[in-house]
PDB file of N, CA, C and O in Angstrom:
ATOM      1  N   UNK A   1     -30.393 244.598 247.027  1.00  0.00           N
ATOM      2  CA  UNK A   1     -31.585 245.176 246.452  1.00  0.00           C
ATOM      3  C   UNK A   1     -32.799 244.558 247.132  1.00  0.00           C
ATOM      4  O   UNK A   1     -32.798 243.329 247.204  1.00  0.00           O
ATOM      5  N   UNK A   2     -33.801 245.199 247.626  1.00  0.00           N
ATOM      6  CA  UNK A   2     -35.015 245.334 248.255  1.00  0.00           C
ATOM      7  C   UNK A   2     -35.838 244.468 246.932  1.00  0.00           C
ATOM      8  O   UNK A   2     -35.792 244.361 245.707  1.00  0.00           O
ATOM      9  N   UNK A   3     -36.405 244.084 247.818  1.00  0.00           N
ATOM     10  CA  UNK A   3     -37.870 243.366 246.962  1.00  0.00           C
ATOM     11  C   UNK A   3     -38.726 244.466 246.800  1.00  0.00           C
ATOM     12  O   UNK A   3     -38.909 245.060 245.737  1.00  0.00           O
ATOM     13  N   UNK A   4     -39.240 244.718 247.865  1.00  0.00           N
ATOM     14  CA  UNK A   4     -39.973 245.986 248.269  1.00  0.00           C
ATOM     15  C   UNK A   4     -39.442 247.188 249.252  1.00  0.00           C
ATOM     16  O   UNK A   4     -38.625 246.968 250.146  1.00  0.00           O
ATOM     17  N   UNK A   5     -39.913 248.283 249.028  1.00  0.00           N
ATOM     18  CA  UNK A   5     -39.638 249.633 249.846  1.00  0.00           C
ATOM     19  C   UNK A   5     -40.794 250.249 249.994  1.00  0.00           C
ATOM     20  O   UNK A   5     -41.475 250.638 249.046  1.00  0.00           O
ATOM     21  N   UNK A   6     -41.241 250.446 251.794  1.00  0.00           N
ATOM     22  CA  UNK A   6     -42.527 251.038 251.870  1.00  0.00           C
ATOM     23  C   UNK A   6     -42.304 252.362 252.684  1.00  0.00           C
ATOM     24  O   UNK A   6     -42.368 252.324 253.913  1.00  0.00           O
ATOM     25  N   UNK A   7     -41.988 253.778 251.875  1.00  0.00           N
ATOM     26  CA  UNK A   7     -41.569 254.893 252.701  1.00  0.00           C
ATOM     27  C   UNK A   7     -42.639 255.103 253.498  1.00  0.00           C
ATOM     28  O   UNK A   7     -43.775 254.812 253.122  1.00  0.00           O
ATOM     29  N   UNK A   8     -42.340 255.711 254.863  1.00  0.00           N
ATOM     30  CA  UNK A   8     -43.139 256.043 255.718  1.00  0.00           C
ATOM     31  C   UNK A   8     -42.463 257.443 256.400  1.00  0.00           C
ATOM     32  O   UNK A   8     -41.293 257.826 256.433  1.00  0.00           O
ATOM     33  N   UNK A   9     -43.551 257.959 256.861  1.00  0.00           N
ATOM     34  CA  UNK A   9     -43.131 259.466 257.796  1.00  0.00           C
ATOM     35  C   UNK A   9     -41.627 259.195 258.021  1.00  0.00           C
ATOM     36  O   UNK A   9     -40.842 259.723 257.233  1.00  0.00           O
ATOM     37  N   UNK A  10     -41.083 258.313 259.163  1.00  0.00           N
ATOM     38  CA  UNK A  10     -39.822 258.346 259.909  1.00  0.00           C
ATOM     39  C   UNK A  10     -38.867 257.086 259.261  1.00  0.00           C
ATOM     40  O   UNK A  10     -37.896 256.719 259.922  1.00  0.00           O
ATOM     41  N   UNK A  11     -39.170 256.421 257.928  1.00  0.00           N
ATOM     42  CA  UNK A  11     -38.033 256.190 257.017  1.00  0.00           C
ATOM     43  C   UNK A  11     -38.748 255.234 256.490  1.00  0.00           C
ATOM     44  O   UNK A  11     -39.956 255.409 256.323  1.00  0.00           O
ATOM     45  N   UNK A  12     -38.227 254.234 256.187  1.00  0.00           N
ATOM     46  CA  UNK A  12     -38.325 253.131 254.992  1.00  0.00           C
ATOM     47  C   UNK A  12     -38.283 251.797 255.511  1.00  0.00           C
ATOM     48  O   UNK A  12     -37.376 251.405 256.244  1.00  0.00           O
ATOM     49  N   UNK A  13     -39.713 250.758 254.963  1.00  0.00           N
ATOM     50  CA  UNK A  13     -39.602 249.695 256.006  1.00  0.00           C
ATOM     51  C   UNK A  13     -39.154 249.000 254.283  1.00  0.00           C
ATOM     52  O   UNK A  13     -39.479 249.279 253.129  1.00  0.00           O
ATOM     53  N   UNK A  14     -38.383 248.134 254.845  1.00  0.00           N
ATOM     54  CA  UNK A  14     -37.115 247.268 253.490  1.00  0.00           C
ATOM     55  C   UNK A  14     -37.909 245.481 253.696  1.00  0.00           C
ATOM     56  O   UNK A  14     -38.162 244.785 254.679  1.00  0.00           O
ATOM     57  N   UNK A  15     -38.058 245.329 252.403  1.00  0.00           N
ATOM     58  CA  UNK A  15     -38.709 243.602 252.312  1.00  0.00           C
ATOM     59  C   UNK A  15     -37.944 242.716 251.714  1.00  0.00           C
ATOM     60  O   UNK A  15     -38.441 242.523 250.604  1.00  0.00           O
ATOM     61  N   UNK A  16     -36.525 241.749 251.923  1.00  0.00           N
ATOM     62  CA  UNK A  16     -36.022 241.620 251.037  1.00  0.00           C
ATOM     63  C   UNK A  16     -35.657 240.279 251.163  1.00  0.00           C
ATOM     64  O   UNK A  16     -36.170 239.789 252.169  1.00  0.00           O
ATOM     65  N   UNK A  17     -34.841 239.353 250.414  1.00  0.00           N
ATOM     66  CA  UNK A  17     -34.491 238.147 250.987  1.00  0.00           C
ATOM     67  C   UNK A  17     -33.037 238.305 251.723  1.00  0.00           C
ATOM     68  O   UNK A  17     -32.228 239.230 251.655  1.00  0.00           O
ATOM     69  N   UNK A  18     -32.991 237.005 252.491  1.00  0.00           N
ATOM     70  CA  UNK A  18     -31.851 236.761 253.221  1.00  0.00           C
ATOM     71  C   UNK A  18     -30.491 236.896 252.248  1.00  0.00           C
ATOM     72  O   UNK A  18     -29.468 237.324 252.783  1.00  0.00           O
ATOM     73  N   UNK A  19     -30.474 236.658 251.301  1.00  0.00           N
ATOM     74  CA  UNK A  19     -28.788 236.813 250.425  1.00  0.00           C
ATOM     75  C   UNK A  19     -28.706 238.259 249.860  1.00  0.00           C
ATOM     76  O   UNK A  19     -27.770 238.644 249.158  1.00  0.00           O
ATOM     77  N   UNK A  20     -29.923 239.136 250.280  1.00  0.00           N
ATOM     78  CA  UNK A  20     -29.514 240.321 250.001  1.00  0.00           C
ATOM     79  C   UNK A  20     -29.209 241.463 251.065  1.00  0.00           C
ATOM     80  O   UNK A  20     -29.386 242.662 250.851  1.00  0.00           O
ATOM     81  N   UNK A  21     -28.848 241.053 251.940  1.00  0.00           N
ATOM     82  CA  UNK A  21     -28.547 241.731 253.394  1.00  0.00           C
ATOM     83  C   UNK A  21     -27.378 242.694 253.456  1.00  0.00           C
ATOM     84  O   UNK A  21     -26.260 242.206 253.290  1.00  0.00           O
ATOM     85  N   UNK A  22     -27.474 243.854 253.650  1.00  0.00           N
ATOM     86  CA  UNK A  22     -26.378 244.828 253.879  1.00  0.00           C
ATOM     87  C   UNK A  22     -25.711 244.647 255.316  1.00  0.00           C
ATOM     88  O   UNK A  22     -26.311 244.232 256.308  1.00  0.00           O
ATOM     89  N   UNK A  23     -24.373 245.026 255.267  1.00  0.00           N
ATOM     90  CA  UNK A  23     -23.375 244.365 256.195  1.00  0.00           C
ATOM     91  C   UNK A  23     -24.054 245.578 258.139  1.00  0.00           C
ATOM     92  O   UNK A  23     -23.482 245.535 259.229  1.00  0.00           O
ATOM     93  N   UNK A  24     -24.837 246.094 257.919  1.00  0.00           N
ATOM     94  CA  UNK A  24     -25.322 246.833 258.904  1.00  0.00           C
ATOM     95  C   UNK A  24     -26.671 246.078 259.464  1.00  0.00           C
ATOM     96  O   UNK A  24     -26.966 245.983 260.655  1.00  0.00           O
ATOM     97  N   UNK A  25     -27.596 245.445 258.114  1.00  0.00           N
ATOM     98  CA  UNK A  25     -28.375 244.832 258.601  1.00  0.00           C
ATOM     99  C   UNK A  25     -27.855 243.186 259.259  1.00  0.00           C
ATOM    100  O   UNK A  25     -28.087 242.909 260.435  1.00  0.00           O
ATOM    101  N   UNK A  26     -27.280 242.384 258.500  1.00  0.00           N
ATOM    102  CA  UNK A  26     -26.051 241.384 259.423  1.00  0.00           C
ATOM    103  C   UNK A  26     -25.443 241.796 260.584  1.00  0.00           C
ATOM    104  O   UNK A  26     -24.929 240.908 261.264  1.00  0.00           O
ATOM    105  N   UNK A  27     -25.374 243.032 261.007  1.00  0.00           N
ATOM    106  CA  UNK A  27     -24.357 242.834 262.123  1.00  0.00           C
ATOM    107  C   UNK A  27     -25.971 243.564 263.377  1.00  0.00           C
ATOM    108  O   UNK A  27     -25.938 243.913 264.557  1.00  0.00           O
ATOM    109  N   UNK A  28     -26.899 243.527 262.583  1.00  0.00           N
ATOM    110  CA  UNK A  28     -28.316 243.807 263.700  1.00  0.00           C
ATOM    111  C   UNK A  28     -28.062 245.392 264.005  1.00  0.00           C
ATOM    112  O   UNK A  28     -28.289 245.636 265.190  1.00  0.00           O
ATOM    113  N   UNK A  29     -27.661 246.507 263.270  1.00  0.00           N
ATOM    114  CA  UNK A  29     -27.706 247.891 263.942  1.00  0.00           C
ATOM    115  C   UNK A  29     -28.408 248.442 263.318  1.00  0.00           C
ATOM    116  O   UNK A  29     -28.216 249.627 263.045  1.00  0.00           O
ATOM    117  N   UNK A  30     -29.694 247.605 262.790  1.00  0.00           N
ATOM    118  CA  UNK A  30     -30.550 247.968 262.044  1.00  0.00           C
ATOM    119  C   UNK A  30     -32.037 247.377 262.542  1.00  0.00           C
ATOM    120  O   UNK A  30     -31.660 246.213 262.675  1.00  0.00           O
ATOM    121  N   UNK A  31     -33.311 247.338 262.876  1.00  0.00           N
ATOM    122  CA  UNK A  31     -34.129 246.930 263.324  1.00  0.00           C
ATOM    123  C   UNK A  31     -34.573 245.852 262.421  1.00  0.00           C
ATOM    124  O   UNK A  31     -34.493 246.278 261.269  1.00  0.00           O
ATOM    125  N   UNK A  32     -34.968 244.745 262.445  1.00  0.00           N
ATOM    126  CA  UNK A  32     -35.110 243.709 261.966  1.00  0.00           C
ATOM    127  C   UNK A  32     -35.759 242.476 262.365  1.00  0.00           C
ATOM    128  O   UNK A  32     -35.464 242.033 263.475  1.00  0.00           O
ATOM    129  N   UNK A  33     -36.718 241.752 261.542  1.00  0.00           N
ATOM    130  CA  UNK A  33     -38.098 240.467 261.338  1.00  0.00           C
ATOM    131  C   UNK A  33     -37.331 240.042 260.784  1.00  0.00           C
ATOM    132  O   UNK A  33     -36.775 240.631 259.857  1.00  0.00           O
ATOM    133  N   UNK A  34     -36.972 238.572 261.268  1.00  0.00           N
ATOM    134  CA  UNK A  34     -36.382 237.981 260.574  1.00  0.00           C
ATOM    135  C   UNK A  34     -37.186 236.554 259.959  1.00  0.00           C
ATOM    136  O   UNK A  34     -36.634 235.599 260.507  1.00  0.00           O
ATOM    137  N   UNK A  35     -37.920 236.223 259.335  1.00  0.00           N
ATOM    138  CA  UNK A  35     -38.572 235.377 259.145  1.00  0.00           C
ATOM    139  C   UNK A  35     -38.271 233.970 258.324  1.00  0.00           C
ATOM    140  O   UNK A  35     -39.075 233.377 257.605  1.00  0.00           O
ATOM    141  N   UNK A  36     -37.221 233.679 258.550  1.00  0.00           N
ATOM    142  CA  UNK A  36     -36.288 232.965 257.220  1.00  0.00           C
ATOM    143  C   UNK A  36     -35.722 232.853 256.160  1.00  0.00           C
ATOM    144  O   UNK A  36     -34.535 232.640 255.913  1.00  0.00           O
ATOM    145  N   UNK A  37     -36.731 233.022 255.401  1.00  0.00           N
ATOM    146  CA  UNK A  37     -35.905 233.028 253.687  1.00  0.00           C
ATOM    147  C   UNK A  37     -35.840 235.083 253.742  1.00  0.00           C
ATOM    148  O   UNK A  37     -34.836 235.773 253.563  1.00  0.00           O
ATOM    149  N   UNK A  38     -37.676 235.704 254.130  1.00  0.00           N
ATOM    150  CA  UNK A  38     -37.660 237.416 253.869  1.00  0.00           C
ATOM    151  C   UNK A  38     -37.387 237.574 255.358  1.00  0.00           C
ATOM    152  O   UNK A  38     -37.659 236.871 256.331  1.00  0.00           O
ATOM    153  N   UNK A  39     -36.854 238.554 255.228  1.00  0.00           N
ATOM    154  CA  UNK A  39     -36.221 240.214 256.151  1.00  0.00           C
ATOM    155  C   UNK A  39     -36.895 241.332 256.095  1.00  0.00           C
ATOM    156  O   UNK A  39     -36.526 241.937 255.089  1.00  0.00           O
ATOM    157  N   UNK A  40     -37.579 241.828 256.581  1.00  0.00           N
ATOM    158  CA  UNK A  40     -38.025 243.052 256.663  1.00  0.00           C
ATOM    159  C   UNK A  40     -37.094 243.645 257.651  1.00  0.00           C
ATOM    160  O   UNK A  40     -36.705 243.066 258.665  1.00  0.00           O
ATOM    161  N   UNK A  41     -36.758 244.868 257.275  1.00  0.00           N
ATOM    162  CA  UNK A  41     -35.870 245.862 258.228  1.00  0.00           C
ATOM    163  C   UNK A  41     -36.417 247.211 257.667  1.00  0.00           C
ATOM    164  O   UNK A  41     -36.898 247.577 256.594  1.00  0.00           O
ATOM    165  N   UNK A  42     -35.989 248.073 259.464  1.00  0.00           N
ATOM    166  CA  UNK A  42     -36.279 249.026 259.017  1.00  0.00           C
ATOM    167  C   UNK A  42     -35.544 250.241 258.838  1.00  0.00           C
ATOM    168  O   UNK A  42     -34.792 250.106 259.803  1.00  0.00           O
ATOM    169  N   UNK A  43     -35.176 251.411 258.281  1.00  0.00           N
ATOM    170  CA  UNK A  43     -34.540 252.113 258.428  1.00  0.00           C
ATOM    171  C   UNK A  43     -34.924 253.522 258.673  1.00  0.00           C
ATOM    172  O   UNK A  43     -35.849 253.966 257.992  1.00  0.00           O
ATOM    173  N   UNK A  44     -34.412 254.214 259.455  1.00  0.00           N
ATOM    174  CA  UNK A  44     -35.061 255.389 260.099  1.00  0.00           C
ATOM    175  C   UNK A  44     -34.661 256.383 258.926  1.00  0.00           C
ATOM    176  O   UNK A  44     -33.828 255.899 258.160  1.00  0.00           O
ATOM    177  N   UNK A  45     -34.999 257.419 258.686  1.00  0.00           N
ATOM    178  CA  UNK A  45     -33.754 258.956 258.724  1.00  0.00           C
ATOM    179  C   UNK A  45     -33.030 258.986 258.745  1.00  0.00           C
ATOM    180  O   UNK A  45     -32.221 259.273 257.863  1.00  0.00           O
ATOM    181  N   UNK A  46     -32.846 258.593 260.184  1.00  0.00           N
ATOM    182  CA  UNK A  46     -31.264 259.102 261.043  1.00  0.00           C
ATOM    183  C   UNK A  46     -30.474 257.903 260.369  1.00  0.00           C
ATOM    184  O   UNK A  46     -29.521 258.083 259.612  1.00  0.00           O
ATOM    185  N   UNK A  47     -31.008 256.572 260.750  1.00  0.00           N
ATOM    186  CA  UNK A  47     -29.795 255.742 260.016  1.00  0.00           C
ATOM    187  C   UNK A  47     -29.691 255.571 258.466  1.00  0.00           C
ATOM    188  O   UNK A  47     -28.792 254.844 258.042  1.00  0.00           O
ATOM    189  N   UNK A  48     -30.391 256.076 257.739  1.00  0.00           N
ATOM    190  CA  UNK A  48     -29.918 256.156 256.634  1.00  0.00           C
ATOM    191  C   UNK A  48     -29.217 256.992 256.116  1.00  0.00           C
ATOM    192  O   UNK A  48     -28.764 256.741 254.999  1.00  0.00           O
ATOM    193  N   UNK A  49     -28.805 258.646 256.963  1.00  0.00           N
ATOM    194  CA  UNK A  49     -28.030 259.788 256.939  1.00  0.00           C
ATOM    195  C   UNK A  49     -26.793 259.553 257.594  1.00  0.00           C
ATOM    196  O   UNK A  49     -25.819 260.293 257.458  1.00  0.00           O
ATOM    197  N   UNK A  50     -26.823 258.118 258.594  1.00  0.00           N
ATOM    198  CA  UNK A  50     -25.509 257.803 259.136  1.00  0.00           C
ATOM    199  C   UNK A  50     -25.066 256.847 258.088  1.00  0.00           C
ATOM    200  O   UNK A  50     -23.863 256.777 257.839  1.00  0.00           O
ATOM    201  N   UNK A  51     -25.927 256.096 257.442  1.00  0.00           N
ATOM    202  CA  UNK A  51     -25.126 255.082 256.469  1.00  0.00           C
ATOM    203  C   UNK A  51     -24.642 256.223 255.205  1.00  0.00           C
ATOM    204  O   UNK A  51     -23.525 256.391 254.716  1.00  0.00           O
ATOM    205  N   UNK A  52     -25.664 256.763 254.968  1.00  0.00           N
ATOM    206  CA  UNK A  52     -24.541 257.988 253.865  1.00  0.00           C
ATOM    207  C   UNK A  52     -23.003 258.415 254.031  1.00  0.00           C
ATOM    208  O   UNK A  52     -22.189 258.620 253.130  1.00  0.00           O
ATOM    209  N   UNK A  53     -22.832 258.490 255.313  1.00  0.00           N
ATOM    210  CA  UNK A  53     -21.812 259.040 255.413  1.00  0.00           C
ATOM    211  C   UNK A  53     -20.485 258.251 256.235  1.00  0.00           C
ATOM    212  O   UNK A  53     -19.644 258.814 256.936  1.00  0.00           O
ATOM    213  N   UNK A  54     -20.548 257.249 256.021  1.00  0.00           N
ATOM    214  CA  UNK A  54     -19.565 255.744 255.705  1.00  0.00           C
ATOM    215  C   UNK A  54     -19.101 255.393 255.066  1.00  0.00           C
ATOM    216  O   UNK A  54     -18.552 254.303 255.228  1.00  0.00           O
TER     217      UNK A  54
END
């Protein structure tokens, strides 16, 4: 679970801490600030229509 979610035109920029990391954002096939404790990542459209369907 996201701390924060900031939708934008081409998807969703994600604010969250490090122990809440989805196994896509861990393995980096996800764009990602990694700043220590928060994570911001981002997720497009497209990869959130490819994670749907996993």
């Amino acid at each position: 679970m996201a701390w924060l979610y900031i939708k934008l035109p081409g998807g969703t920029l994600k604010v969250k801490p490090r122990s809440h990391l989805r196994s896509l954002e861990l393995n980096h096939l996800v764009p990602m600030l990694d700043l220590g404790f928060v994570i911001f990542s981002w997720w497009s459209r497209e990869q959130v229509k490819a994670d749907r369907q996993r």
